[in-house]
N, C-alpha and C positions, 0 to 999 in steps of 0.2 A: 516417586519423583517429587522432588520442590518444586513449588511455584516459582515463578522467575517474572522479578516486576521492577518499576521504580516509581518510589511514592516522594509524591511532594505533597505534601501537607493532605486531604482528605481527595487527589488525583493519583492515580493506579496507572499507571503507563504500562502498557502490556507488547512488546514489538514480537513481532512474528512473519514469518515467511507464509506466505497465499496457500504453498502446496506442503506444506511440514506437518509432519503427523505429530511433531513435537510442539508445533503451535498449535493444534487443535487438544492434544490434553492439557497445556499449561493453561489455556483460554479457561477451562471449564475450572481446573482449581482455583484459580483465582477468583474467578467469578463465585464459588461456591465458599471461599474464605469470606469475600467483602460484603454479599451480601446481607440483606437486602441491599441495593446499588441500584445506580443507575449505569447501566452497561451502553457505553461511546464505540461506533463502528466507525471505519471506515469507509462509508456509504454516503453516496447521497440516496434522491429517493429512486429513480430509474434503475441504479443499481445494486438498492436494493430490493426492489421489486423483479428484478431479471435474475437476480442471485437466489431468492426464495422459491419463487416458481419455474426455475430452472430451465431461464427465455435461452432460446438456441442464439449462437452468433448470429445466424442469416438473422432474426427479429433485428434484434440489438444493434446491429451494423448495414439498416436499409438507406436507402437512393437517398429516403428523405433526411437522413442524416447529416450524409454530404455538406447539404445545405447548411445545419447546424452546425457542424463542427468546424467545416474547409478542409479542402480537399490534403490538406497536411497532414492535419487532426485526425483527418478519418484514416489515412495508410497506417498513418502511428496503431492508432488503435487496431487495428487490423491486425499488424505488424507481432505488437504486444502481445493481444489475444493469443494469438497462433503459435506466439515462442512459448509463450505460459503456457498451454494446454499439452504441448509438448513435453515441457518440463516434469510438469505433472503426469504424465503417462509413464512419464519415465520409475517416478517412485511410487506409482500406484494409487494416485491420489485426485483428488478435482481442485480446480484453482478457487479459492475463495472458503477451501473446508476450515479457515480457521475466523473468519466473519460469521458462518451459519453456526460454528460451534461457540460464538457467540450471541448470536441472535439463539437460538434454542435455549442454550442456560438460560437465558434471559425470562425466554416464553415458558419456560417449564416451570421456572419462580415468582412468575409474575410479577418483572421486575420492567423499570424504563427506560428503553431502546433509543436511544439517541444516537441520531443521523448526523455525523459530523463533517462530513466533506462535504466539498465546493462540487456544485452540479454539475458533470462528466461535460453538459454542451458549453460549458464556459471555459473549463480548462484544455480541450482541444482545441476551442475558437482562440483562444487565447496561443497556445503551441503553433497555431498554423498563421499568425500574425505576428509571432516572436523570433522563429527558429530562424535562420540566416544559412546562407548559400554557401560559405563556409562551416559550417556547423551539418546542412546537410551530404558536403562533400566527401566531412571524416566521417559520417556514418557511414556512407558507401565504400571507402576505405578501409573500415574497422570490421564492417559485415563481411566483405572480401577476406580478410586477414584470418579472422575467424575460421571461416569457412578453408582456406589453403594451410593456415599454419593451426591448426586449434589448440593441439600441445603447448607451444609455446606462449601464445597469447594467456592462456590457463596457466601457466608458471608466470606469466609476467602482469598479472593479477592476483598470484596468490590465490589460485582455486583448483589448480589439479589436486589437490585433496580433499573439495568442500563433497560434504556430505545434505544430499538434496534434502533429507531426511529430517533436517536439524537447522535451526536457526543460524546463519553466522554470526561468525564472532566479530563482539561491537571493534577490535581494531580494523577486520575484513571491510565492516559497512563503511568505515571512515575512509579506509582505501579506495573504496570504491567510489563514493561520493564526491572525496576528493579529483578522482581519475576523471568523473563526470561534468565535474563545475570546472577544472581546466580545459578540457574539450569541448564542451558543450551548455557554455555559461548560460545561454538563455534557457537551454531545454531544462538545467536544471533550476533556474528561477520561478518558471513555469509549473513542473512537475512537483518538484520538492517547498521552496522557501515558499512560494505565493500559498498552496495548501496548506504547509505548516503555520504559516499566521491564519489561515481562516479555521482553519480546525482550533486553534487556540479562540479564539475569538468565539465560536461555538460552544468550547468548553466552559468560558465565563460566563455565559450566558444560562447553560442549564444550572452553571455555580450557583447564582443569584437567584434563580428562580428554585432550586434544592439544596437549601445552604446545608442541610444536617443531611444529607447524603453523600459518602462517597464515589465517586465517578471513578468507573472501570472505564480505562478508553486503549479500546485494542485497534493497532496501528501496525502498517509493515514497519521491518526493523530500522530502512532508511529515514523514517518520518522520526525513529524517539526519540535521537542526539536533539536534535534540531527546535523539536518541541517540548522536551524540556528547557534547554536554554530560554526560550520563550517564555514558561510559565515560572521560572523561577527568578526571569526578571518583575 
């Protein structure tokens, strides 16, 4: 197997799918090409802390959350978790085996793990103060649809042939991202653009502070388009 990446000058963008047994080996060659590196997660600290010691949802998703996130932010996350974990069973796999496959290389080489995401209670606080009444009306429309037509919504996305197994293909994630910033402008300002500048903004940060290191930074595949544009402006 080749690695599969995109370098901008001494940055390693590594996009990968949560539950893809093809994101968990590409993770480790690359990490094992670039090193010594500094390996960039997807994480902030809560989750990476509930990722490593492997916190049950009920921890991760308590009463007193609620209160942290708004009562939007937490269904979301509920919602997510449960579709994920799902997905995941489907191909054999646990959600998040391609962050620990890179936190491991990391800790096996003793290399520096940099937490790059925006903390989970600011990005749901922020989804449950953005998302709009129209926006929550097409999800309940689109989960319906889903659920009554699934064949067809799956040809009308261009995914009755994805394979859970394998990263999609970067025209797939444009498609989709697209589908998602027409339908659901705020959720995707939210989700997508607002992370992807703070995660850029994190990666200049360990830049300066590791100039003669290159930075592995492993990202789901919707976060790469987005964050390269970013760093190579």
């Amino acid at each position: 197997m080749k690695a599969k990446y995109t370098q901008i000058g001494n940055i390693i963008l590594v996009g990968t799918s949560h539950i893809a047994k093809e994101s968990v080996d590409n993770v480790a060659l690359v990490v094992g090409q670039f090193a010594p590196c500094i390996v960039g997660v997807e994480l902030d600290k809560s989750r990476f802390y509930g990722l490593v010691h492997e916190q049950k949802k009920t921890t991760m998703f308590s009463f007193e959350n609620i209160r942290q996130f708004g009562v939007k932010g937490f269904i979301f996350a509920v919602i997510a978790s449960t579709f994920t974990e799902r997905l995941a069973k489907m191909v054999g796999a646990k959600p998040g085996e391609d962050m620990l496959s890179a936190i491991r290389c990391a800790k096996k080489k003793d290399l520096i793990i940099a937490l790059l995401d925006q903390p989970i209670q600011i990005t749901l606080r922020r989804f449950s103060q953005e998302i709009t009444w129209k926006e929550k009306w097409r999800f309940v429309v689109d989960v319906f649809a889903g659920f009554l037509f699934p064949t067809r919504q799956a040809k009308k996305y261009g995914l009755e042939n994805m394979d859970l197994r394998k990263v999609p293909q970067s025209t797939l994630i444009s498609k989709m991202l697209f589908h998602v910033r027409e339908r659901y402008p705020n959720v995707y300002k939210v989700l997508i653009e607002e992370r992807n500048a703070y995660m850029v903004r994190k990666i200049r940060y360990f830049q300066e502070k590791h100039p003669d290191l290159p930075l592995v930074v492993v990202i789901g595949a919707g976060h790469e388009e987005g964050m390269r544009e970013l760093l190579e402006k």
